[in-house]
KEFIDREN-844940 format. One line per field, with one value per residue: residue number from 1; residue in three letters; x, y, z of N, C-alpha, C, CB in turn. Coordinates in pm, 1 decimal. Glycine has a CB too. Layout:
N
i <- NUM ...
aa <- ALA ...
n.x <- X ...
n.y <- Y ...
n.z <- Z ...
ca.x <- X ...
ca.y <- Y ...
ca.z <- Z ...
c.x <- X ...
c.y <- Y ...
c.z <- Z ...
cb.x <- X ...
cb.y <- Y ...
cb.z <- Z ...
***
This chain:
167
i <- 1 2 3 4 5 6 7 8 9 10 11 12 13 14 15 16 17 18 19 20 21 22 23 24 25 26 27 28 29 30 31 32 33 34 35 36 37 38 39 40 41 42 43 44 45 46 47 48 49 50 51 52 53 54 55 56 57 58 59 60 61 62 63 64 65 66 67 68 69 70 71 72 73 74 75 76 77 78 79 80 81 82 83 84 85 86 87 88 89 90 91 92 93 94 95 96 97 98 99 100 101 102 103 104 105 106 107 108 109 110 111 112 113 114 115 116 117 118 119 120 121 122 123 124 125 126 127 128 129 130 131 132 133 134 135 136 137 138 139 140 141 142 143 144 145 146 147 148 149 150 151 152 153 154 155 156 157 158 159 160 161 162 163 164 165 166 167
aa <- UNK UNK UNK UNK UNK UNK UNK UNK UNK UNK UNK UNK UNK UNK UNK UNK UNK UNK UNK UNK UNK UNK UNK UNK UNK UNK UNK UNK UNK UNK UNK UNK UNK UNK UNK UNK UNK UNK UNK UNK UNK UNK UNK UNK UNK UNK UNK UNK UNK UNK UNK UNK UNK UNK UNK UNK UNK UNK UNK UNK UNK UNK UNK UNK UNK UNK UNK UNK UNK UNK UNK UNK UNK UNK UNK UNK UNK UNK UNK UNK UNK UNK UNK UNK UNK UNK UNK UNK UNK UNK UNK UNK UNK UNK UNK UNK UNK UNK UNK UNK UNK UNK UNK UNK UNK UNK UNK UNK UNK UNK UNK UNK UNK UNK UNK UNK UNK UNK UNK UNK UNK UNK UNK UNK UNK UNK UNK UNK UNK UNK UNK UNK UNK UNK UNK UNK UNK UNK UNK UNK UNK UNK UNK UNK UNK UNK UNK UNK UNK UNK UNK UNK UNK UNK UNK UNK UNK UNK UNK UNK UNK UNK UNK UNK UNK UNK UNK
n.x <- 2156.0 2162.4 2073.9 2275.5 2216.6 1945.7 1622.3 1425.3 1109.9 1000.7 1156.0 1015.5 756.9 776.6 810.3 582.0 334.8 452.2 373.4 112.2 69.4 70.7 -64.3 -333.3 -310.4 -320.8 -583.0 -748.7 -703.3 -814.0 -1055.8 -1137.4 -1084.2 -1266.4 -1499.6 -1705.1 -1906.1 -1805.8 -1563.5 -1595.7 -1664.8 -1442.7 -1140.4 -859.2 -781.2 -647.5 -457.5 -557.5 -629.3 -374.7 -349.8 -510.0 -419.3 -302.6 39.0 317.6 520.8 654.1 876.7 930.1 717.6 453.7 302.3 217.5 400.4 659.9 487.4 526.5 827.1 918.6 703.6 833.2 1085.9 1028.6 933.7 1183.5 1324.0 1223.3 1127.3 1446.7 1468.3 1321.0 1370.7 1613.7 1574.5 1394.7 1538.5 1785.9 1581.4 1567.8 1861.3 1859.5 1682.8 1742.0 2037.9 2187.9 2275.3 2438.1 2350.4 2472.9 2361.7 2270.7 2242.1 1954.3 1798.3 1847.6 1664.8 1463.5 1357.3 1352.2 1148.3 908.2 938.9 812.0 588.6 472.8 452.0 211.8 0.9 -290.0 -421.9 -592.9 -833.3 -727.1 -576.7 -626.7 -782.5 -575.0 -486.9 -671.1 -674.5 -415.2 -421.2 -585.5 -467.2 -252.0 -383.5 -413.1 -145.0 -114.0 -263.4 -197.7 57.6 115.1 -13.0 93.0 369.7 366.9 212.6 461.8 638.5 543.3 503.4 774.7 876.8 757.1 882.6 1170.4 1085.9 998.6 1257.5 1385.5 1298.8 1335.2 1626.7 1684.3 1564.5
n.y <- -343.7 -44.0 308.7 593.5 875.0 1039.6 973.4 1196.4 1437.0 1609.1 1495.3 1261.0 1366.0 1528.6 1355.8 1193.5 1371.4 1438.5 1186.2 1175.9 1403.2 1317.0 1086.8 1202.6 1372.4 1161.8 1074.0 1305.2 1474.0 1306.5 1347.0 1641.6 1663.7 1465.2 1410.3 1297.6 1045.5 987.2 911.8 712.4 465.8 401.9 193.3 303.8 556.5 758.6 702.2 755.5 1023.8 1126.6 1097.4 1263.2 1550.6 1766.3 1845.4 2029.8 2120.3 1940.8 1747.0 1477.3 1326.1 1181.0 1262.7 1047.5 855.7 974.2 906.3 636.8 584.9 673.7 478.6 249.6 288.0 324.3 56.0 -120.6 5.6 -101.5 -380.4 -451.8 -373.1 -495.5 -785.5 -758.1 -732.9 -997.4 -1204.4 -1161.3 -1211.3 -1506.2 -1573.0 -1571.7 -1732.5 -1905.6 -1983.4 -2231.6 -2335.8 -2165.0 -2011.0 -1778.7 -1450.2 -1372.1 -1605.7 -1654.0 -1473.9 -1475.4 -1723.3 -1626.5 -1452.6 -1583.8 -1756.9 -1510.2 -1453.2 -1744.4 -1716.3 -1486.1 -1572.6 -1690.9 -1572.8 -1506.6 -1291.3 -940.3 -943.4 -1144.2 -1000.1 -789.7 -942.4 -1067.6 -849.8 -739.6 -931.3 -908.8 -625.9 -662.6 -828.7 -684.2 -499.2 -649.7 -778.0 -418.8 -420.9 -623.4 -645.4 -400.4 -446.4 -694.4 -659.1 -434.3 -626.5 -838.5 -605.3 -554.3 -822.4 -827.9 -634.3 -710.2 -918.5 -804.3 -641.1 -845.2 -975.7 -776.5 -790.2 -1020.6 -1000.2 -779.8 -930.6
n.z <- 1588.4 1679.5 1605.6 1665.5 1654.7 1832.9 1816.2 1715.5 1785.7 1612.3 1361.2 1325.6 1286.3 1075.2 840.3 855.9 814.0 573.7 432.2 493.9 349.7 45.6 42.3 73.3 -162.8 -345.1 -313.5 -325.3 -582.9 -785.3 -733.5 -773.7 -1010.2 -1171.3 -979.4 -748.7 -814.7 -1049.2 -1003.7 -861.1 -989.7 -1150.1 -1176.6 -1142.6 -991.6 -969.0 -1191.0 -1410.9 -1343.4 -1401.5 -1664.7 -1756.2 -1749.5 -1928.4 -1922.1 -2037.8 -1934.1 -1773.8 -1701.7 -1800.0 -2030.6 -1973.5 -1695.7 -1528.5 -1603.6 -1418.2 -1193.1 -1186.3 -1244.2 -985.0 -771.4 -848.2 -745.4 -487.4 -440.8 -490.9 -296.1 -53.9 -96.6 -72.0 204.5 361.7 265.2 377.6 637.8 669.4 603.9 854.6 1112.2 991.9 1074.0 1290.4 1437.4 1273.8 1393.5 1473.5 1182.0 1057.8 803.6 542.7 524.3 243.2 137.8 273.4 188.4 -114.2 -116.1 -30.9 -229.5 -451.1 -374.5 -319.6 -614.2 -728.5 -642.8 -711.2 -989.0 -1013.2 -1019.7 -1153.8 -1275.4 -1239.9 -1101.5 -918.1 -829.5 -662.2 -504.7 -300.9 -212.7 -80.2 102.4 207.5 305.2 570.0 735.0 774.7 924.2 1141.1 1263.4 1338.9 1533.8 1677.6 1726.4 1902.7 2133.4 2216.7 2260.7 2459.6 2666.8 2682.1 2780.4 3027.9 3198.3 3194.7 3359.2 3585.8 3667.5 3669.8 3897.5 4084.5 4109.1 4211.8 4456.8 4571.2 4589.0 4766.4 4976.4
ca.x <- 2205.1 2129.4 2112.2 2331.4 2144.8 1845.0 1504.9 1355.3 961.4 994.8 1162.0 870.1 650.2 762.5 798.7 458.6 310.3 460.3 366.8 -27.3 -50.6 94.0 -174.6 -431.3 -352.3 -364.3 -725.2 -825.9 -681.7 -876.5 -1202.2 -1114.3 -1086.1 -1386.2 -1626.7 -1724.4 -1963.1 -1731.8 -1455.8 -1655.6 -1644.3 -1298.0 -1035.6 -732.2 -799.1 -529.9 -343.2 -681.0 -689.1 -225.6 -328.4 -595.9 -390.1 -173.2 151.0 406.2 666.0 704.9 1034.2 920.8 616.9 373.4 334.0 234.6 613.8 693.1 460.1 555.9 967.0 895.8 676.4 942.8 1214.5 1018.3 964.4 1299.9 1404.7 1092.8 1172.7 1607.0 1465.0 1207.2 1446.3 1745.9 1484.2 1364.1 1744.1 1839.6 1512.8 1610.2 1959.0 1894.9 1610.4 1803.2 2171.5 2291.8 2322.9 2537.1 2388.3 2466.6 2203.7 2272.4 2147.6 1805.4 1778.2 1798.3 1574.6 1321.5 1340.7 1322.6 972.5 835.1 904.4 750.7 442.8 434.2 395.8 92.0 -109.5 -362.9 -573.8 -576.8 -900.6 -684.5 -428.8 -731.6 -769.1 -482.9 -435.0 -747.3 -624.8 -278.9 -528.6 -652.2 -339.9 -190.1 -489.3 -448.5 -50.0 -96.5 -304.0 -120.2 237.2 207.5 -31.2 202.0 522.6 270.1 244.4 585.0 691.2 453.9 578.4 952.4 851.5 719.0 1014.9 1228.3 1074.3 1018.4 1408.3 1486.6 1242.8 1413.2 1757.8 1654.5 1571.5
ca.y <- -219.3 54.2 440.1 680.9 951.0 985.7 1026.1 1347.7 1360.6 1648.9 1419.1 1195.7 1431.1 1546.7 1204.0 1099.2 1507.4 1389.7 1037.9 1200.0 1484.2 1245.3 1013.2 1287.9 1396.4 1029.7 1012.6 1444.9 1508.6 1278.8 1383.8 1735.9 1646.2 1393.1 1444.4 1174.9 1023.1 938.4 846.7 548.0 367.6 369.0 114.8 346.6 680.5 858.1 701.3 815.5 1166.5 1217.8 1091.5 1337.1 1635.4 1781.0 1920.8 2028.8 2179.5 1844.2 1671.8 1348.3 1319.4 1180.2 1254.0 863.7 806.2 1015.3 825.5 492.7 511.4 684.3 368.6 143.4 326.6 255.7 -55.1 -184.5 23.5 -131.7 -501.3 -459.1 -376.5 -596.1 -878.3 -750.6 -781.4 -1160.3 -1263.4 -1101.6 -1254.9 -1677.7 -1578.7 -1521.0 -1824.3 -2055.6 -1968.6 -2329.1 -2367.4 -2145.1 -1984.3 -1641.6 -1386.0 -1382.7 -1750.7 -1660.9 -1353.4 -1541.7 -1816.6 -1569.7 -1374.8 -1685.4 -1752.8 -1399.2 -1477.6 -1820.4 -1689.3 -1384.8 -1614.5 -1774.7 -1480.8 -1505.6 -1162.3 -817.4 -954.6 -1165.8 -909.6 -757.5 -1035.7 -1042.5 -670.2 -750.0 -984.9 -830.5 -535.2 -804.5 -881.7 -547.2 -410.5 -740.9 -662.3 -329.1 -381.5 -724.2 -631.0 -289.1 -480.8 -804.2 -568.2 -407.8 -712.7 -826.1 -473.7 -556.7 -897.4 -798.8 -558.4 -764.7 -1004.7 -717.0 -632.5 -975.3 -999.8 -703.7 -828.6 -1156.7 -956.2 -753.4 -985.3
ca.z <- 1534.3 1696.1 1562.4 1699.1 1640.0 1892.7 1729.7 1723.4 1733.4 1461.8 1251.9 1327.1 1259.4 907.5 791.6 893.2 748.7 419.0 402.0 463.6 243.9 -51.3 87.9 38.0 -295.9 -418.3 -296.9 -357.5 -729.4 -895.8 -727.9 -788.1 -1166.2 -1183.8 -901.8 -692.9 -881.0 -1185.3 -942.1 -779.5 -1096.2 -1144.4 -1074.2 -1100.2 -1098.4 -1002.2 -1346.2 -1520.4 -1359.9 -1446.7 -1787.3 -1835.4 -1764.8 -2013.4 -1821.6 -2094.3 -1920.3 -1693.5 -1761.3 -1848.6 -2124.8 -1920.7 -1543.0 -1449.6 -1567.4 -1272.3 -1082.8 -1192.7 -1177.6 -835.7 -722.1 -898.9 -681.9 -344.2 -413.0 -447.5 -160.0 38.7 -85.8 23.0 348.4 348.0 230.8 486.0 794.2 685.5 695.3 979.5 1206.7 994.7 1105.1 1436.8 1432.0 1265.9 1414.2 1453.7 1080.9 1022.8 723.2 494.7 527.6 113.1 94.5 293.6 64.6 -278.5 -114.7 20.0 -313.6 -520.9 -327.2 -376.8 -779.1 -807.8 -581.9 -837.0 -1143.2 -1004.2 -1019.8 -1280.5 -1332.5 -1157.6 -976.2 -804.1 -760.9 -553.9 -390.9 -218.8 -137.6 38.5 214.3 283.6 431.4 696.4 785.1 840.8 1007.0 1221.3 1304.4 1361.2 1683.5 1756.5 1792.9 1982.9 2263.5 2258.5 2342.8 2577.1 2731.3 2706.7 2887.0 3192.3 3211.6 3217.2 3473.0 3653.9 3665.0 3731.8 4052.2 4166.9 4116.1 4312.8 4619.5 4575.2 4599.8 4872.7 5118.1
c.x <- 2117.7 2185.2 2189.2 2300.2 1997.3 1727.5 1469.4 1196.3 968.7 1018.9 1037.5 773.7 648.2 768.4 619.5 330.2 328.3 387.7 192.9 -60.1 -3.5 -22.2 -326.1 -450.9 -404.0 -529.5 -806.2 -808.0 -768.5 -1036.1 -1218.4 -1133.4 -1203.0 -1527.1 -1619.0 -1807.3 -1883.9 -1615.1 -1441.5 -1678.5 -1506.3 -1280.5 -904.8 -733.9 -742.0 -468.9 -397.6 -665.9 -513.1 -232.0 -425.5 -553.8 -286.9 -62.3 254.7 583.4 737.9 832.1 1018.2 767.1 525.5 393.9 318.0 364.3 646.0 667.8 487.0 718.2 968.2 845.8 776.7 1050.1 1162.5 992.4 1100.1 1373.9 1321.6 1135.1 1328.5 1531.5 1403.6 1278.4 1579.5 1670.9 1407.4 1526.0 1768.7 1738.5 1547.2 1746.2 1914.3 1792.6 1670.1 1973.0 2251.5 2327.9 2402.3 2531.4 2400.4 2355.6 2143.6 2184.1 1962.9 1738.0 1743.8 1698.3 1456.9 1278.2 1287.6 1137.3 879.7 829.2 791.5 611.2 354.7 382.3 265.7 -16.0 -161.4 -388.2 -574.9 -697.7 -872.7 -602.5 -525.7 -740.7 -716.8 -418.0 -560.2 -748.0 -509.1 -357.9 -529.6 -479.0 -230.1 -269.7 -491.3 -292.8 -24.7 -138.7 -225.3 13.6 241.6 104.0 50.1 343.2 449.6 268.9 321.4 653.8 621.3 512.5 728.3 959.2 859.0 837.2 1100.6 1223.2 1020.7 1141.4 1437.8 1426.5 1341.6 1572.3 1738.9 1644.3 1675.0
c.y <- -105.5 230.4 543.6 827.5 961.1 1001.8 1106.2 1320.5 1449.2 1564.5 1341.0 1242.1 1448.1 1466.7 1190.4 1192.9 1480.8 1327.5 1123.3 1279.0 1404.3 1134.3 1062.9 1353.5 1298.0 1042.7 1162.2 1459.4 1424.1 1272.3 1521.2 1771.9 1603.0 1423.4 1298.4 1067.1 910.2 825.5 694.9 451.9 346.9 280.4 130.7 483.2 778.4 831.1 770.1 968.5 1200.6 1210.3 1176.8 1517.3 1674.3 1883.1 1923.1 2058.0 2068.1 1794.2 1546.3 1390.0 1310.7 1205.4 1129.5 803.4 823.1 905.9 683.4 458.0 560.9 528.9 236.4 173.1 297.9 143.5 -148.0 -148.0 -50.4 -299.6 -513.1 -460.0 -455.0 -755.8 -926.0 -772.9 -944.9 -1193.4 -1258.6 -1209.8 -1454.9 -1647.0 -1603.2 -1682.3 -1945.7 -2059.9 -2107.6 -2354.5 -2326.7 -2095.0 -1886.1 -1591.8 -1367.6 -1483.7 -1737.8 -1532.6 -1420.0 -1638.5 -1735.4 -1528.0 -1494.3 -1719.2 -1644.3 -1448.3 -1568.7 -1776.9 -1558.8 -1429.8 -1736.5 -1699.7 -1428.3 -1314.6 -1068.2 -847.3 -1069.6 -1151.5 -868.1 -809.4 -1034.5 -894.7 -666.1 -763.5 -943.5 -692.0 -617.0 -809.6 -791.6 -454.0 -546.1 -685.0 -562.9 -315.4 -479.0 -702.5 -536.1 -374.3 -616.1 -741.5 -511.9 -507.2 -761.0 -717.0 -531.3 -713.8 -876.9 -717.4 -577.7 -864.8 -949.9 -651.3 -727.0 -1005.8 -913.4 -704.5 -937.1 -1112.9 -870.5 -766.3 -1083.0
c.z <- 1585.8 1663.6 1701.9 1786.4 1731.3 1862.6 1801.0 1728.7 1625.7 1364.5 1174.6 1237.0 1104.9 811.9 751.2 814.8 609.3 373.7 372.7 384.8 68.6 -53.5 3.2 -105.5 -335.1 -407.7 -332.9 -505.3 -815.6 -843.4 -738.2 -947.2 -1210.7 -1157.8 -859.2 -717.2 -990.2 -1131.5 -873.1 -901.0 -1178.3 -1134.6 -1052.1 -1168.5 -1055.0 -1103.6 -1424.7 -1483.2 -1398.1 -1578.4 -1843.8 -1824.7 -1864.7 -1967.0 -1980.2 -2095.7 -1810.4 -1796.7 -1823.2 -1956.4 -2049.7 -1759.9 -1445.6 -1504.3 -1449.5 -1194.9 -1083.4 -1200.7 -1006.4 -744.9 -754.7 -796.7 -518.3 -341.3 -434.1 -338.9 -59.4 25.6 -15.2 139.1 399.5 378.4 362.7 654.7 804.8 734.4 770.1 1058.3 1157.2 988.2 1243.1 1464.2 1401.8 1270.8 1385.2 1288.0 994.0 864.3 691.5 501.7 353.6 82.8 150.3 207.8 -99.9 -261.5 -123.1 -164.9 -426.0 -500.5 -374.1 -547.4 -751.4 -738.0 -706.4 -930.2 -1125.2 -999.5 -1178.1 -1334.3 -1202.2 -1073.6 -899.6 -731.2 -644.4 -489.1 -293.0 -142.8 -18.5 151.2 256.0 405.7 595.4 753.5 875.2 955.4 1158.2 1357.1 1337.3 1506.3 1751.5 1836.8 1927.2 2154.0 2291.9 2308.4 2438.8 2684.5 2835.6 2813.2 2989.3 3247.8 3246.0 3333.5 3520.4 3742.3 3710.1 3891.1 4110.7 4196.0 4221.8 4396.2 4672.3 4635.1 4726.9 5009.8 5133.9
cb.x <- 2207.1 2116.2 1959.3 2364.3 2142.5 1847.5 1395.1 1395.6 798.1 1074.9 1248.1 805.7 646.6 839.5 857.1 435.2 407.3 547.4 416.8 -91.6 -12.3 231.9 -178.5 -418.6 -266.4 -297.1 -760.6 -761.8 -532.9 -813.0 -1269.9 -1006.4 -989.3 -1369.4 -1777.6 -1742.9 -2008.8 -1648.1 -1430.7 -1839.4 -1741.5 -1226.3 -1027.1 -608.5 -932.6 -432.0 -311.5 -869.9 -789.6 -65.5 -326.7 -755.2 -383.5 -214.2 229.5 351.1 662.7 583.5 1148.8 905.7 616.8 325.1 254.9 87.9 755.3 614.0 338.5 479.4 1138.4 769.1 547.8 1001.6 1268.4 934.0 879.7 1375.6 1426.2 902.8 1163.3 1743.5 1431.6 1134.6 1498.1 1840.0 1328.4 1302.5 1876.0 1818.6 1332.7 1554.8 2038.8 1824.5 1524.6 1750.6 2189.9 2240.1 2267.1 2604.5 2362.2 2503.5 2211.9 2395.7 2237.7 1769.0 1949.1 1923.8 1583.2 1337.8 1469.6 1431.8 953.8 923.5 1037.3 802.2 473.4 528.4 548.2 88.7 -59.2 -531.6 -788.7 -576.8 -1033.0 -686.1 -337.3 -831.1 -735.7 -406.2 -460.8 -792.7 -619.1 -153.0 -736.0 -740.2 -272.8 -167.4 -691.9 -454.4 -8.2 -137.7 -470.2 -91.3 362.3 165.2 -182.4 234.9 625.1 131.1 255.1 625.8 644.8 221.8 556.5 1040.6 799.3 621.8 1065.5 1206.6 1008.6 970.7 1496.4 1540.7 1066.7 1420.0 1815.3 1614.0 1443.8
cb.y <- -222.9 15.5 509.4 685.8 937.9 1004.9 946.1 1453.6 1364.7 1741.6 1336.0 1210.6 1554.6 1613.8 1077.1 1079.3 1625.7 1327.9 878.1 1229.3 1725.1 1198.7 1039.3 1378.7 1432.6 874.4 934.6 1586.3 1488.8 1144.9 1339.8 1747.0 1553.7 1307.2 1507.7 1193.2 1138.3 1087.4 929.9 560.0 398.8 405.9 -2.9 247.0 729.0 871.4 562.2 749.8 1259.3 1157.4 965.5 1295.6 1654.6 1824.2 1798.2 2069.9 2360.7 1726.3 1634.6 1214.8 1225.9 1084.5 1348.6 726.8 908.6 1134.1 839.3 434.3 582.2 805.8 354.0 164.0 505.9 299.0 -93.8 -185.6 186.9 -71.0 -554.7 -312.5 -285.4 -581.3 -820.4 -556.9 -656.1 -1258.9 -1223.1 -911.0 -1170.7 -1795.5 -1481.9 -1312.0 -1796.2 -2129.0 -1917.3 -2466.9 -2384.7 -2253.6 -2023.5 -1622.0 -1198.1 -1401.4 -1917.3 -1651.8 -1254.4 -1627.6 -1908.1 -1394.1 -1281.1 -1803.7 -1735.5 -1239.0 -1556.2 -1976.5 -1607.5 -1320.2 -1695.2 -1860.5 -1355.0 -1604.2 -1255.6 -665.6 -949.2 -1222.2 -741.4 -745.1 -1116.3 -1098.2 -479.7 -798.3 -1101.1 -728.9 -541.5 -1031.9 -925.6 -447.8 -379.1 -923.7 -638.1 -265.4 -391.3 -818.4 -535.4 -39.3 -491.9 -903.2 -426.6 -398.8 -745.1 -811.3 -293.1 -558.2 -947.6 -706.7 -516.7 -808.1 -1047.2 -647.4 -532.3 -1088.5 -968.4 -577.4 -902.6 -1234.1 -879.3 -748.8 -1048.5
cb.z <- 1379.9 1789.0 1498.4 1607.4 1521.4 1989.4 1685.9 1573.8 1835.4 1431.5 1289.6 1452.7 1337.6 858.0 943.3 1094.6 797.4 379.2 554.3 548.7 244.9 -41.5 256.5 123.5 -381.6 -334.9 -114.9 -274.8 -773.0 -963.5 -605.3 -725.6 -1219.4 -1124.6 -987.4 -600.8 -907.5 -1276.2 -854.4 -678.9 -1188.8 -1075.2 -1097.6 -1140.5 -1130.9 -912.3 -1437.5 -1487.3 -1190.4 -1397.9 -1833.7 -1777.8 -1675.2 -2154.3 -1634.5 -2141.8 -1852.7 -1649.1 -1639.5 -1700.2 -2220.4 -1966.0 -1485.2 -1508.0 -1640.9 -1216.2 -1055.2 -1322.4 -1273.1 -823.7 -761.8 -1068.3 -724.6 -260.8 -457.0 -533.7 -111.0 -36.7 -224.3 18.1 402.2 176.1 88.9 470.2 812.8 508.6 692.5 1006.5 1198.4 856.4 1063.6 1508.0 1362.1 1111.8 1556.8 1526.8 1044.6 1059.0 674.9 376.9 617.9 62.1 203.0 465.4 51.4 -370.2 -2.8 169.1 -336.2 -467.7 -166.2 -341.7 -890.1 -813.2 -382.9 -898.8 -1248.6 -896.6 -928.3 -1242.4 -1352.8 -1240.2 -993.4 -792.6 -871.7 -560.9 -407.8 -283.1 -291.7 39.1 207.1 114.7 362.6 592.0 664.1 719.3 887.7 1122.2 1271.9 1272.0 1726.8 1669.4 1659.2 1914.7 2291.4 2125.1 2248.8 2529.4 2681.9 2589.6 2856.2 3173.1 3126.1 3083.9 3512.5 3585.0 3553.8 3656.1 4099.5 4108.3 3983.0 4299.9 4625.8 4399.1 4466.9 4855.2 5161.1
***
């Protein structure tokens, strides 16, 4: 599936402009409130610095509502996609069998649960965000020099073909 539409780098850009100064509050507002000092003994203190302001004319009571059906609302858009890109790659992996992308969806999803209800205690929710870190910081350099690669390889192949065709 490819878009239509041809990416813009503005688009890019204001995407990516968002994503950081939302970034930046998360990590400035509650040293702005605190000090840095107070803030290093934390373990969630942006909830600590929305619950220590009193906003009355906000729409909701507290402002970590906001922030918590907001985070509720990207993560189900973040899991669908999440969910619709496993399927898609054990469709394409496991074609001969011929199954729904539905069935690797309720399996996958099924997994995420029972892996969920094995998690004891928020320090071994930590745990694992740790390690998800590691992982992402691992992917992030892996993929773009393995398509790197890949591209020079295909290249390569490409104009070995058209010597081959040539002569």
């Amino acid at each position: 599936m490819v878009s239509k539409k041809p990416l813009v780098f503005r688009d890019i850009f204001i995407a990516w402009f968002s994503v950081i100064m939302v970034y930046l509050a998360f990590v400035y507002i509650p040293l702005f409130i605190f000090g840095q000092e107070t803030v290093v003994t934390m373990s969630l203190p942006f909830v600590v610095a929305m619950d220590s302001v009193d906003i009355r004319w906000l729409a909701f009571n507290r402002q970590t509502m906001f922030f918590g059906i907001s985070s509720i609302g990207f993560m189900l858009i973040f899991n669908a996609v999440m969910l619709w890109m496993i399927s898609q790659i054990m469709q394409k992996l496991f074609s001969r069998l011929h199954v729904k992308s539905a069935w690797w969806i309720m399996i996958f999803s099924l997994i995420g649960y029972t892996a969920g209800l094995f998690i004891p205690n928020q320090v071994w929710t930590n745990t694992l965000i740790l390690l998800n870190r590691g992982a992402q910081v691992y992917f992030m350099l892996m993929i773009p020099v393995t398509v790197y690669i890949y591209g020079i390889v295909i290249k390569r192949k490409v104009t070995n073909d058209e010597r081959k065709s040539s002569l």
